[in-house]
C-alpha positions as CSV (number, residue, x, y, z in Angstrom):
1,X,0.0,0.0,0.0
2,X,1.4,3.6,-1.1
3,X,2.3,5.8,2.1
4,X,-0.6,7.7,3.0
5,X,-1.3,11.1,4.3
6,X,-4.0,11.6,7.2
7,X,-5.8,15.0,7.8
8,X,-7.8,15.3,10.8
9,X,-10.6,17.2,10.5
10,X,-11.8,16.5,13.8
11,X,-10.8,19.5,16.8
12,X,-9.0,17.1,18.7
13,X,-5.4,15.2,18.7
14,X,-6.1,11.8,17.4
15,X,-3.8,9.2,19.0
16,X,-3.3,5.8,17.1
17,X,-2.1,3.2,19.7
18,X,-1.1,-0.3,18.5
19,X,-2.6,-3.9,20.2
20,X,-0.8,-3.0,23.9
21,X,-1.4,0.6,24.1
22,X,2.0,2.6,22.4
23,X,0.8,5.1,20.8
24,X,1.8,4.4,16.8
25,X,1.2,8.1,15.5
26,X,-0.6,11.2,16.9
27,X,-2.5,13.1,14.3
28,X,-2.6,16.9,15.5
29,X,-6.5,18.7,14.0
30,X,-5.8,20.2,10.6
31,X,-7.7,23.5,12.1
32,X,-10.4,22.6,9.8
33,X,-13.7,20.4,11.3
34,X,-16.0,18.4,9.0
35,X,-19.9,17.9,10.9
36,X,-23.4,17.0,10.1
37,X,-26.2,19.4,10.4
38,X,-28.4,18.0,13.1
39,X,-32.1,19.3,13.2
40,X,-33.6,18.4,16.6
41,X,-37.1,17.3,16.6
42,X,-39.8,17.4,19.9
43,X,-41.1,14.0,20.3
44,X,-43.0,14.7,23.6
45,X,-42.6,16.1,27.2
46,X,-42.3,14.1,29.7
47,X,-42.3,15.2,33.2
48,X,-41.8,18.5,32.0
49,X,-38.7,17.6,30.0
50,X,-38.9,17.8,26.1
51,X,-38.0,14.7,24.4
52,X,-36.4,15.1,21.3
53,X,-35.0,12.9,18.1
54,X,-31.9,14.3,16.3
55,X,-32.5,14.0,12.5
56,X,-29.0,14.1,11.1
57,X,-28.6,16.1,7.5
58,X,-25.5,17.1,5.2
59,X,-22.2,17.0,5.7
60,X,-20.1,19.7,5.3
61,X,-16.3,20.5,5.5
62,X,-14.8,17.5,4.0
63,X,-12.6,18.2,1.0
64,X,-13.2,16.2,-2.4
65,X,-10.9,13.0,-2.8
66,X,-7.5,13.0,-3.1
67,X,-4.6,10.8,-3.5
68,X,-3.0,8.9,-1.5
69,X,-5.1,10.6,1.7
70,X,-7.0,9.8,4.4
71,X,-9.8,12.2,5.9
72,X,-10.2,11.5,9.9
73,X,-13.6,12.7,11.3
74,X,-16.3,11.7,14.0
75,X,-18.1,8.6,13.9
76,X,-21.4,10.8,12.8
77,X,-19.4,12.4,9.8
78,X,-18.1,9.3,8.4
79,X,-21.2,7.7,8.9
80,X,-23.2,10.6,6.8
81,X,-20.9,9.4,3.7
82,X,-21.5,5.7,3.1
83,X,-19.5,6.0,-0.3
84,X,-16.0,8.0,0.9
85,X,-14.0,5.2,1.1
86,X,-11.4,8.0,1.7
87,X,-13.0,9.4,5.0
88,X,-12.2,7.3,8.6
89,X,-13.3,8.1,12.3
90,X,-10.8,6.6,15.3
91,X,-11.6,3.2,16.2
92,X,-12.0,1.2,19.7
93,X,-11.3,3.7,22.3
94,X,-7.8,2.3,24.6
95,X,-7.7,3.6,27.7
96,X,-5.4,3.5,30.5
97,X,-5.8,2.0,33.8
98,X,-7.3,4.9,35.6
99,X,-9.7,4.4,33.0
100,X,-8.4,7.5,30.9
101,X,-8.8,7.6,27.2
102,X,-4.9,7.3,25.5
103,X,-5.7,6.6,22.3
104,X,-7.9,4.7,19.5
105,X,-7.1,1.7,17.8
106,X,-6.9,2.2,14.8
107,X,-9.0,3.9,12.2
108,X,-12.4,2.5,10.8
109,X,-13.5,3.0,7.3
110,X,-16.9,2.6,5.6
């Protein structure tokens, strides 16, 4: 496989760690942040609280294809484009044990 470039689109550091928690490669946030529009819709009120259901919409702020790179978002954002085989969210959550988060494992594509 060609070497691949990885821009995180996300507002956070992502952390890569391999199968006994050293972390392989942090990824720092490119600055820019891909999300989904979310419109929230009232279900019902309940006890006086409002119930509502989040209908998720477009997704904006990824870039269009390009070689030989890899587009890191949120599980929501990848998940709003079934067809970017390009576009991956961190994987299974490591953490330490104080139970702090220290990395993913891996990345997961669609």
């Amino acid at each position: 496989m060609a070497e691949m470039n990885f821009v995180n689109l996300t507002p956070h550091i992502i952390k890569v760690v391999d199968g006994v928690g050293n972390v392989v490669i942090e990824i720092p946030s490119s600055g820019s942040i891909a999300r989904v529009t979310v419109n929230n819709q009232l279900v019902e009120t309940v006890n006086g609280i409002e119930i509502y259901r989040a209908v998720f919409g477009a997704v904006v702020g990824i870039p269009e294809p390009a070689m030989d790179t890899i587009y890191i978002v949120s599980m929501v954002v990848r998940q709003g484009v079934p067809a970017r085989s390009d576009v991956a969210s961190p994987g299974e959550l490591v953490r330490d044990a104080n139970g702090n988060p220290v990395g993913a494992r891996g990345l997961v594509i669609n």
